[in-house]
GUZAMAR-608359 format. One record per residue: residue number from 1; x, y, z of N, C-alpha, C in turn. Coordinates in steps of 0.2 Angstrom, whole numbers. Example, Ala and Ser with C-alpha at 12.3 -4.5 7.8 and 13.67 -1.06 7.14 Angstrom:
<recs>
num:1 | n.px:66 | n.py:-28 | n.pz:39 | ca.px:62 | ca.py:-22 | ca.pz:39 | c.px:66 | c.py:-16 | c.pz:39
num:2 | n.px:64 | n.py:-11 | n.pz:35 | ca.px:68 | ca.py:-5 | ca.pz:36 | c.px:64 | c.py:0 | c.pz:39
</recs>
This chain:
<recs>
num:1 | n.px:266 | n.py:78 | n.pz:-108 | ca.px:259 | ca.py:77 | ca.pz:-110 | c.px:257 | c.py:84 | c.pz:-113
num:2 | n.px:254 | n.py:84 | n.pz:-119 | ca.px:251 | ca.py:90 | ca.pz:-123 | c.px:245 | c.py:92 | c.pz:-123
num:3 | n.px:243 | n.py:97 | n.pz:-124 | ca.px:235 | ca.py:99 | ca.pz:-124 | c.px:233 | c.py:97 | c.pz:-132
num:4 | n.px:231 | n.py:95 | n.pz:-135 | ca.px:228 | ca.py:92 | ca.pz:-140 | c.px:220 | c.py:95 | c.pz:-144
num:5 | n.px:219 | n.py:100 | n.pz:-148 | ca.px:211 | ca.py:100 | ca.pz:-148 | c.px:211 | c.py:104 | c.pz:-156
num:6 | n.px:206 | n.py:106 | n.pz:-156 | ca.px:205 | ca.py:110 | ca.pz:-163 | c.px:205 | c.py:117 | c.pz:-162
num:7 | n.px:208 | n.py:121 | n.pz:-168 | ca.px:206 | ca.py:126 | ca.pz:-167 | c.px:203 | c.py:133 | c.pz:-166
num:8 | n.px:196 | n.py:129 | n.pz:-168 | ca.px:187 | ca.py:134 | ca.pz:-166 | c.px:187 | c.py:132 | c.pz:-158
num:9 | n.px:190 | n.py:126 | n.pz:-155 | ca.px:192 | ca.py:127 | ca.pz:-145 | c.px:193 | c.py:129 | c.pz:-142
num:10 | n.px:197 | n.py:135 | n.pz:-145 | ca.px:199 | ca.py:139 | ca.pz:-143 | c.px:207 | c.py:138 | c.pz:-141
num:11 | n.px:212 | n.py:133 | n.pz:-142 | ca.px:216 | ca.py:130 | ca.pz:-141 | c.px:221 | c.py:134 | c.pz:-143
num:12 | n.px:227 | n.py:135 | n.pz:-141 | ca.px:232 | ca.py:142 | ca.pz:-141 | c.px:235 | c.py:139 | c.pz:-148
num:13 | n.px:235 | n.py:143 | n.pz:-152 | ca.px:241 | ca.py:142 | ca.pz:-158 | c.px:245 | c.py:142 | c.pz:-159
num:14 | n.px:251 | n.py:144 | n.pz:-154 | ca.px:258 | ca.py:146 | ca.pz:-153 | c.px:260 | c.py:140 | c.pz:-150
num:15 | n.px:265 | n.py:139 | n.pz:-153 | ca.px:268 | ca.py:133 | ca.pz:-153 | c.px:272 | c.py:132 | c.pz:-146
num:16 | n.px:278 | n.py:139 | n.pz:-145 | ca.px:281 | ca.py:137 | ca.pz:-138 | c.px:277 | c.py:142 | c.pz:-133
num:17 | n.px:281 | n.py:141 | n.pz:-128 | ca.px:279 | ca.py:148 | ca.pz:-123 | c.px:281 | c.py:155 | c.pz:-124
num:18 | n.px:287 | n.py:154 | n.pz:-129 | ca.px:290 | ca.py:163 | ca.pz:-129 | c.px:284 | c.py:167 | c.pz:-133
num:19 | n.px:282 | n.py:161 | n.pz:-139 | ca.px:277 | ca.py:163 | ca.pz:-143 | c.px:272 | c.py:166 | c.pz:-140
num:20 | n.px:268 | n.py:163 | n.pz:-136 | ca.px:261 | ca.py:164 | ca.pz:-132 | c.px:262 | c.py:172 | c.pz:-129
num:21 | n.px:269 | n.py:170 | n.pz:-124 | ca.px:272 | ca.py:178 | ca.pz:-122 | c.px:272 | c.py:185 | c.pz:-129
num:22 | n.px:274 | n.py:182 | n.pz:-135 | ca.px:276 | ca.py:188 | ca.pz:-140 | c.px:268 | c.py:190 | c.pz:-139
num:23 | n.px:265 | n.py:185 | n.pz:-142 | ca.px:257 | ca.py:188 | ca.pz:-142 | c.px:255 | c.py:191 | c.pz:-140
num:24 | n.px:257 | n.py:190 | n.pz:-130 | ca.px:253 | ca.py:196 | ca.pz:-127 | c.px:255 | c.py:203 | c.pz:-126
num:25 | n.px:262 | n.py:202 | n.pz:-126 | ca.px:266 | ca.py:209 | ca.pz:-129 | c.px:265 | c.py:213 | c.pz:-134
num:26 | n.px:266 | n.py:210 | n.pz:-141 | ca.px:263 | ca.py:212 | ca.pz:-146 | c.px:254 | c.py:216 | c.pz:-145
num:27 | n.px:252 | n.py:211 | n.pz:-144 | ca.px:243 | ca.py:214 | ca.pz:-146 | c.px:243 | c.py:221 | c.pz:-140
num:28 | n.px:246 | n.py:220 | n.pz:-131 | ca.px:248 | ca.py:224 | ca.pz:-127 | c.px:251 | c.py:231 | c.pz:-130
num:29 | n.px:253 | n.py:233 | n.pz:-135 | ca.px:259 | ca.py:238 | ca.pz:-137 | c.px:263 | c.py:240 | c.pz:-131
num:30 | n.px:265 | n.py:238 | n.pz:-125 | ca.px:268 | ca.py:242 | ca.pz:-121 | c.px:273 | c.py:238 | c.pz:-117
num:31 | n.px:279 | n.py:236 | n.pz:-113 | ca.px:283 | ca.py:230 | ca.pz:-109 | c.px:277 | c.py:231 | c.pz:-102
num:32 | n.px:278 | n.py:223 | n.pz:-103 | ca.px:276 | ca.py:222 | ca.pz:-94 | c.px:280 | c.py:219 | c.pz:-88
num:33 | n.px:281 | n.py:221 | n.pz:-83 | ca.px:283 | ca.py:216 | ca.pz:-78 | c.px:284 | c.py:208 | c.pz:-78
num:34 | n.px:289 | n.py:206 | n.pz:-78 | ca.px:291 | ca.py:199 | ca.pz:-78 | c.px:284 | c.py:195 | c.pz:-74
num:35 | n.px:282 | n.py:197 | n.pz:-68 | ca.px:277 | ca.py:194 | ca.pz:-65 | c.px:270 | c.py:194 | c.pz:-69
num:36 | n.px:267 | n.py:200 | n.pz:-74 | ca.px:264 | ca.py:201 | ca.pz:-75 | c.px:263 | c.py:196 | c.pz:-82
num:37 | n.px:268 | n.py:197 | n.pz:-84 | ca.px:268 | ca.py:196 | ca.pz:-92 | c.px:267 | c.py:185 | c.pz:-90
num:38 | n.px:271 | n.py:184 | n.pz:-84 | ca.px:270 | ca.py:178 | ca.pz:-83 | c.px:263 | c.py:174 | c.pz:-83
num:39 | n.px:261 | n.py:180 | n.pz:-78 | ca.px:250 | ca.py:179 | ca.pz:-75 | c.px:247 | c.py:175 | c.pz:-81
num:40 | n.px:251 | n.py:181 | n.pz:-85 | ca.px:243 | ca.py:178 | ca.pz:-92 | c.px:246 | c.py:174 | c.pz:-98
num:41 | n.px:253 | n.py:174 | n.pz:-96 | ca.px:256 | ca.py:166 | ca.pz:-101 | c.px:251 | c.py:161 | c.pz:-98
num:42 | n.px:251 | n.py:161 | n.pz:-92 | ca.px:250 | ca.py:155 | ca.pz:-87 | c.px:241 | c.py:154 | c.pz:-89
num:43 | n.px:235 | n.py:162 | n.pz:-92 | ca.px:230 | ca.py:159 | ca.pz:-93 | c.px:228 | c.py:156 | c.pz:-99
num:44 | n.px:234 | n.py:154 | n.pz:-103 | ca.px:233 | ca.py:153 | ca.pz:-110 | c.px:238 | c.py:145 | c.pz:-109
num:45 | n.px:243 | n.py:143 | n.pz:-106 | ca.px:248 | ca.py:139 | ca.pz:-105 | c.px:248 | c.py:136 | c.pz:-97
num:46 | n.px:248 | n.py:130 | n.pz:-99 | ca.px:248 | ca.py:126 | ca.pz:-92 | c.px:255 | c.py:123 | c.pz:-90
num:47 | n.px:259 | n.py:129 | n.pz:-87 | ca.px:268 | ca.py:127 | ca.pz:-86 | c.px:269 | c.py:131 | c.pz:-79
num:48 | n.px:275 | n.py:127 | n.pz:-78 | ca.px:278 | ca.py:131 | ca.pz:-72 | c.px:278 | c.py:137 | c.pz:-75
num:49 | n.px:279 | n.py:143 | n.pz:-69 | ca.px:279 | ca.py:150 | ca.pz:-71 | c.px:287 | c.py:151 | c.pz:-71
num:50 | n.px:292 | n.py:147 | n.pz:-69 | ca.px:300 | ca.py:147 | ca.pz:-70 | c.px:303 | c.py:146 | c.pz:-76
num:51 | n.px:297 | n.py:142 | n.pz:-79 | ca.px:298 | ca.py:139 | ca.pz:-86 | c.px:295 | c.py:148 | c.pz:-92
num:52 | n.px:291 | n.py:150 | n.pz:-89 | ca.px:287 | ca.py:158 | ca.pz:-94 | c.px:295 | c.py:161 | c.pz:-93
num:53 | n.px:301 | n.py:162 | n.pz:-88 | ca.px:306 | ca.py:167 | ca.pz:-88 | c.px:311 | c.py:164 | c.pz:-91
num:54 | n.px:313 | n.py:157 | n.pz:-92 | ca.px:317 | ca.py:152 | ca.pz:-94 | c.px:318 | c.py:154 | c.pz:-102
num:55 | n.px:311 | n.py:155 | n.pz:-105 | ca.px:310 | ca.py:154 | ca.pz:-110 | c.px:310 | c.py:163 | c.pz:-116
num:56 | n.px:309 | n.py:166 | n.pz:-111 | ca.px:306 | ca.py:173 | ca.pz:-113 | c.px:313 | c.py:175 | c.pz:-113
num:57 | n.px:319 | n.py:173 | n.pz:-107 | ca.px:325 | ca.py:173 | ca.pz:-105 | c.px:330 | c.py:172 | c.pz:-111
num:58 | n.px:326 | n.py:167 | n.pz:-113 | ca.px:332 | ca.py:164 | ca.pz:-120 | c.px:330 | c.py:165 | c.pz:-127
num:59 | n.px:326 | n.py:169 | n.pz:-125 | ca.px:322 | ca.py:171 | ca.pz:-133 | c.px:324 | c.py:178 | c.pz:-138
num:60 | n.px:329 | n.py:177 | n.pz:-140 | ca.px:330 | ca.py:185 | ca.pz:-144 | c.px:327 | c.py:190 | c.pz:-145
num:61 | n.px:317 | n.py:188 | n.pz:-146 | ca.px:313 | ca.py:194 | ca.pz:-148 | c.px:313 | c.py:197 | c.pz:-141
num:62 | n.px:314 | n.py:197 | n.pz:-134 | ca.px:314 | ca.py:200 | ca.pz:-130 | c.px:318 | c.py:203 | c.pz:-126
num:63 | n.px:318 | n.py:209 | n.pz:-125 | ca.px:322 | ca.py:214 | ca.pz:-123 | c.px:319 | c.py:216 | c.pz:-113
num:64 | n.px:325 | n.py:217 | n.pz:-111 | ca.px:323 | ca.py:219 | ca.pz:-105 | c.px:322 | c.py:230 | c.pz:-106
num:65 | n.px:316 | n.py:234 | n.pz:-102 | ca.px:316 | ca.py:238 | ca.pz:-103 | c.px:316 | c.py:241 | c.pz:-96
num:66 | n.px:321 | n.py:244 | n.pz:-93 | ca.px:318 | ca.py:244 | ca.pz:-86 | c.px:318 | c.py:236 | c.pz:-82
num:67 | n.px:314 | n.py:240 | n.pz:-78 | ca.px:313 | ca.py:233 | ca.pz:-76 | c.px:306 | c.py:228 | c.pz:-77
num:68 | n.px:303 | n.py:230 | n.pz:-84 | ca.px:300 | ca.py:225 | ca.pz:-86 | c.px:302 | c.py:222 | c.pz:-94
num:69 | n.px:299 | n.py:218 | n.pz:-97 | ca.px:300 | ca.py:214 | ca.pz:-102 | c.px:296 | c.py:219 | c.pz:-109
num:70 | n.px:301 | n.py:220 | n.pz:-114 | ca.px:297 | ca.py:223 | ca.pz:-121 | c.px:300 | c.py:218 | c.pz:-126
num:71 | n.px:296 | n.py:220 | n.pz:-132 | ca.px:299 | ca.py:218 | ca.pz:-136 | c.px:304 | c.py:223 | c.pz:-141
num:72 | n.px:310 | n.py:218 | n.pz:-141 | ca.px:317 | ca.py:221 | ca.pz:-147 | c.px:314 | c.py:225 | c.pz:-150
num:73 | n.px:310 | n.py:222 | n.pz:-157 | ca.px:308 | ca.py:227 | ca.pz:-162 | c.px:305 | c.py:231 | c.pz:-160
num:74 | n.px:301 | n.py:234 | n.pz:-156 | ca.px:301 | ca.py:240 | ca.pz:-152 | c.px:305 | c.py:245 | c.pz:-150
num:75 | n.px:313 | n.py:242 | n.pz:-149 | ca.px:317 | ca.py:247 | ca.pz:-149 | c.px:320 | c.py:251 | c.pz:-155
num:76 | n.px:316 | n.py:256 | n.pz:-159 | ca.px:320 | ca.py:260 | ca.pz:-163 | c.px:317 | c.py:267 | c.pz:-165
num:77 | n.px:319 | n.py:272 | n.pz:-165 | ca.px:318 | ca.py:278 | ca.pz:-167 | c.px:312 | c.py:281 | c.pz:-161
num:78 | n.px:309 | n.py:282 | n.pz:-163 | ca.px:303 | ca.py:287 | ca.pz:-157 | c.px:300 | c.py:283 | c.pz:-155
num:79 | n.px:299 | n.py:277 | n.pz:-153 | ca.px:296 | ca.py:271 | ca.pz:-151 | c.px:298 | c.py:268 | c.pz:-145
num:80 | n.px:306 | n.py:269 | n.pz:-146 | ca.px:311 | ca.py:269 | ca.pz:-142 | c.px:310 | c.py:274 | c.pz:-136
num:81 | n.px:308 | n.py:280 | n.pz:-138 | ca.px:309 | ca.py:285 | ca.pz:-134 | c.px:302 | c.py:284 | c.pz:-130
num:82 | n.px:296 | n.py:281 | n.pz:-130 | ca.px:289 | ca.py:278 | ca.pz:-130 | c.px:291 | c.py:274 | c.pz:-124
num:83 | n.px:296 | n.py:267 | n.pz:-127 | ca.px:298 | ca.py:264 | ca.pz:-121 | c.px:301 | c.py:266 | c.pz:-114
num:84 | n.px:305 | n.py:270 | n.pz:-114 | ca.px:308 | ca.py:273 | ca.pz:-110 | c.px:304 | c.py:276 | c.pz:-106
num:85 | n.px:299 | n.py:280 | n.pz:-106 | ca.px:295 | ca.py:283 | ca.pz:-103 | c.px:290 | c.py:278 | c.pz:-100
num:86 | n.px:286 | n.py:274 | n.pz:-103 | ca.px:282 | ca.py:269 | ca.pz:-101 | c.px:285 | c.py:264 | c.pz:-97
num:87 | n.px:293 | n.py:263 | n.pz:-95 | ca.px:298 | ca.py:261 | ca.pz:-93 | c.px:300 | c.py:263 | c.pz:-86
num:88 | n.px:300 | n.py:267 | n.pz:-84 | ca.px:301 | ca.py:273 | ca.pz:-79 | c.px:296 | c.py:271 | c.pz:-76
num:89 | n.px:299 | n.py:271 | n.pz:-67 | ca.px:294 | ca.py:269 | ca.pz:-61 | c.px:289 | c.py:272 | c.pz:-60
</recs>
């Protein structure tokens, strides 16, 4: 069963879960923890939280960084080097 509404709603635009997740990485500029990046799929998406790793897991835009979740195109040239640091315990 689907959420159904218009979108002055407020209703999420992004089609799957990986997408909801790119959004909040994107607009974020920085990797989050797998827990955390899940939290706020979970305040936009009504799914199991197995289902937010499932999906982000088999998604090609996302790179693990350390031990949180970035986005691939983020890794290139001095942005990369951005990562790493932001990456670090």
């Amino acid at each position: 069963m689907g959420v159904y509404g218009l979108a002055e709603w407020g209703i999420a635009k992004e089609r799957t879960i990986a997408d909801t997740a790119y959004r909040i990485l994107s607009e974020g500029g920085q990797p989050l923890p797998m827990r955390e990046l899940t939290a706020r799929v979970l305040e936009y998406r009504h799914v199991k939280p197995t289902s937010v790793g499932a999906m982000v897991g088999a998604d090609k835009r996302f790179c693990r960084v350390g031990p949180k979740i970035g986005l691939c195109e983020w890794q290139s040239g001095s942005l990369n080097r951005d990562l790493k640091e932001t990456a670090a315990p």
